[in-house]
N, C-alpha and C positions, 0 to 999 in steps of 0.2 A: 504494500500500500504506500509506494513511498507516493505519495500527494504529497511526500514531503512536510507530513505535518511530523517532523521529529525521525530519529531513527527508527521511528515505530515499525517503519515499511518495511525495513525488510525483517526485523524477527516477527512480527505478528503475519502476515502474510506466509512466510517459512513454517511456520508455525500449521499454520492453517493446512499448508499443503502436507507435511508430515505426520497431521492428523488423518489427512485423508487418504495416506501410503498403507497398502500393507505390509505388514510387520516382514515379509519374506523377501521384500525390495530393499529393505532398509537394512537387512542383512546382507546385502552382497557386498563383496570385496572393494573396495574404493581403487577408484583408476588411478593412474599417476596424475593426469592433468584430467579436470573438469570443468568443461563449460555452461554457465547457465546465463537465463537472460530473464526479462519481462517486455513487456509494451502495453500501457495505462492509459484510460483515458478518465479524467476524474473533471469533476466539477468545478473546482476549486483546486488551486496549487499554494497548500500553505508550507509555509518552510516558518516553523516553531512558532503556530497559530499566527503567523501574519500572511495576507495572502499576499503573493506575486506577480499572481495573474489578471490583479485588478478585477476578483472574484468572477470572474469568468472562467469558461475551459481550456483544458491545460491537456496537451498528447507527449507523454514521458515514456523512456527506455533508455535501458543498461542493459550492460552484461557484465559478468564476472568470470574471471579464468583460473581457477583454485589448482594449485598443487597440491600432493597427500602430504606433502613437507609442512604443509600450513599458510605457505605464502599462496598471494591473491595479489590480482590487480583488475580492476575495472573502472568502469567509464557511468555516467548516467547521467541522461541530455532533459530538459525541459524546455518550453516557450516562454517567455516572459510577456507582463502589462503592464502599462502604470508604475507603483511602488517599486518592480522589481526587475524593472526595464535600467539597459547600460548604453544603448545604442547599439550600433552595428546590426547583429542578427537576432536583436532582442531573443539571444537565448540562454540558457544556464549550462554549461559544459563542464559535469565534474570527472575529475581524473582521482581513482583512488587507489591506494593499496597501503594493504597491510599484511601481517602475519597473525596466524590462530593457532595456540597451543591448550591440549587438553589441563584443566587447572580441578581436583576436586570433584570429579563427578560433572564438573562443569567447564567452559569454554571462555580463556583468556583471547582478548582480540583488542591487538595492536595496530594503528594504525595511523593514516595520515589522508584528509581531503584538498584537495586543489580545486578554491571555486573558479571558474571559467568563465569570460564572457565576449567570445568571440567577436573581433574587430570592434569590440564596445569601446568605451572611454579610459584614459591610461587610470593606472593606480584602484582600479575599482576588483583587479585581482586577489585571492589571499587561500594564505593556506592553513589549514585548521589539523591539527592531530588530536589524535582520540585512541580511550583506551575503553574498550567493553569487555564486561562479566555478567555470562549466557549462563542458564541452566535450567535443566526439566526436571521435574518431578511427576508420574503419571502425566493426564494430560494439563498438566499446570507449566506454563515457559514464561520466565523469569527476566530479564537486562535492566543493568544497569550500568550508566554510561558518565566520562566526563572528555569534555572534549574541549579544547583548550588550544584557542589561535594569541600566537604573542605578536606583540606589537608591533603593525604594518599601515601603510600610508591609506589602506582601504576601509581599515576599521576605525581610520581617527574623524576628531571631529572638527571636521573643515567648517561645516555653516553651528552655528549655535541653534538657529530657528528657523524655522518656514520660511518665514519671509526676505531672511540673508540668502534663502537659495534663490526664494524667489526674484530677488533682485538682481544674483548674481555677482551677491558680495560674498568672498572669504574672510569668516571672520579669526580660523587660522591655518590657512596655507599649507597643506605639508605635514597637518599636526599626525603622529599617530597613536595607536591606543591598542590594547588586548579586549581578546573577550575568551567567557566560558559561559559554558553552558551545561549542566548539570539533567540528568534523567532516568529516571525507573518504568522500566514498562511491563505489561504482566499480558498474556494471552494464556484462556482457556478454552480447551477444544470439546465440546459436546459428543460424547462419542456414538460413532456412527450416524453423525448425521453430515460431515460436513462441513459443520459451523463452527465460526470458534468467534467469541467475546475477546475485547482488547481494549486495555486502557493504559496511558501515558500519560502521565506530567514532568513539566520542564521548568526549569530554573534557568533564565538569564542574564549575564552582568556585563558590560562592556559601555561604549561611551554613550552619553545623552545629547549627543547632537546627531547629524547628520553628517555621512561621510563626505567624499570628493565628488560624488553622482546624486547628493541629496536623498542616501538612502542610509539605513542601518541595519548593520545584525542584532541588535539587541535595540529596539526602539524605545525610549522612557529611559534607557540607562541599567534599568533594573525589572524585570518583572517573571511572571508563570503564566506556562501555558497548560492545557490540558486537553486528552479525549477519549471516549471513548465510543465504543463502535463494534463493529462484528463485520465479519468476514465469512461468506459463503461458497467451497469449492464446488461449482459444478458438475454434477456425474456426469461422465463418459467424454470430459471437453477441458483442456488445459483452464479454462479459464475462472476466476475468482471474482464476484462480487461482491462490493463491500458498501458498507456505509458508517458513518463517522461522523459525533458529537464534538464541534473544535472550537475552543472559548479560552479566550487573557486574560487576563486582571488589568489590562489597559486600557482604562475609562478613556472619555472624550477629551475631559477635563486635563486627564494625564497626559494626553497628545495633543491639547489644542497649540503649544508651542510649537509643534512640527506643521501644521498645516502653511499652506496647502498639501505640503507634501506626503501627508499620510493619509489617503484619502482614497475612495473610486476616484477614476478618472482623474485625478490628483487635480481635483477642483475645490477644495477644502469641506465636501460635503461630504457625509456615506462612511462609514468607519471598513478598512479592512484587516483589524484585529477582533472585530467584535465575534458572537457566536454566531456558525455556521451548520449545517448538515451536508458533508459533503460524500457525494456518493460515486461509485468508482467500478471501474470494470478491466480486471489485468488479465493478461495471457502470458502463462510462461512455459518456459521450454529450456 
């Protein structure tokens, strides 16, 4: 499910599909190299309950290339709107890898994201690592995550307010800043039917202004996201439906110093952190 509300997508969605494996596939021998992918089309493209896509529809895919060594590397593209637009091919292009080693019963995963924004505006690049701890019990699956970009020219805070972007004034040039972001996520699978329940929340801290694009990874400076939702594999068809409760603690009030720029259509009106139902439909392979 990555709608990218959180790393939720891919262990609840994994999740889902593992529930609906049988037990005698899931025994077989692991290849040396493994390939897997998706392709999503969701309602809503939120990346840690804010949306991107200017709460419109979003068409997303990845793929991942896993070794039995534990190393991985993969790619996973979105569209962008509005708040989460950079120019060029208004798209989102991440590059990731990491490595996963068995930890306890459960699964350490090492890793690093490169967010992307092909021929968009300089400095609106950055790169974020992150370390996850995965684990099942029955059908209960577990993560929890921190993930942690140090200080870069795309996470600082170039405009203070809406209206220094609007204007087109830096109020400082250059500045940069960190961010993390902190999360627990939980899916349980109904057995034999399918379905599986999933719920996230997030912690965010980095700067309260607006970057070098008039955008942020953590908007307000400080805030949580949350959702939850459920996930439905389709019998006899790769594909998974889902749908998904996604809600901030970012009042109006809270961002009325960002506008216009946090907005639909980034006209100072319509909030795209407020709550949403976003419903989704993936096919993987």
């Amino acid at each position: 499910m990555k709608i990218r509300i959180s790393a939720l997508a891919a262990s609840a969605l994994a999740a889902s599909i593992a529930l609906a494996t049988p037990a005698m596939a899931q025994e077989e021998p692991p290849k040396d190299v493994t390939v897997s992918g998706s392709v999503a089309l969701v309602s809503d493209y939120r990346f840690r309950g804010v949306s991107q896509s200017d709460r419109e529809l979003a068409v997303q895919g990845g793929i991942t290339i896993s070794h039995k060594s534990g190393v991985y590397v993969g790619t996973w593209a979105s569209n962008l709107s509005g708040w989460g637009t950079f120019g060029g091919s208004n798209m989102e292009l991440d590059l990731i890898a990491g490595y996963k080693v068995p930890v306890a019963g459960g699964t350490l995963d090492i890793g690093a994201t490169w967010y992307m924004y092909p021929a968009g505006f300089d400095n609106t690049d950055f790169v974020e690592p992150y370390i996850k701890l995965s684990g099942t019990t029955g059908p209960l699956s577990l993560t929890a995550g921190v993930a942690y970009a140090p200080k870069q020219e795309a996470l600082g805070a170039w405009y203070a307010t809406g209206a220094d972007a609007a204007a087109g004034v830096y109020t400082d040039e250059g500045d940069k800043n960190d961010n993390l972001y902190v999360w627990g996520d939980a899916a349980v699978g109904v057995p034999n039917t399918g379905l599986t329940v999933k719920g996230h929340i997030g912690y965010s801290k980095g700067n309260d202004g607006l970057g070098p694009f008039a955008t942020s990874v953590a908007p307000t400076g400080e805030y949580f996201d949350w959702l939850i939702g459920a996930d439905y594999v389709i019998p006899g068809t790769p594909l998974t439906a889902g749908v998904a409760y996604v809600d901030t603690d970012i009042s109006a009030a809270d961002s009325a110093y960002l506008q216009p720029s946090f907005s639909r259509g980034q006209d100072g009106t319509g909030s795209i952190a407020g709550s949403a139902v976003i419903v989704s439909l993936t096919a993987v392979f």
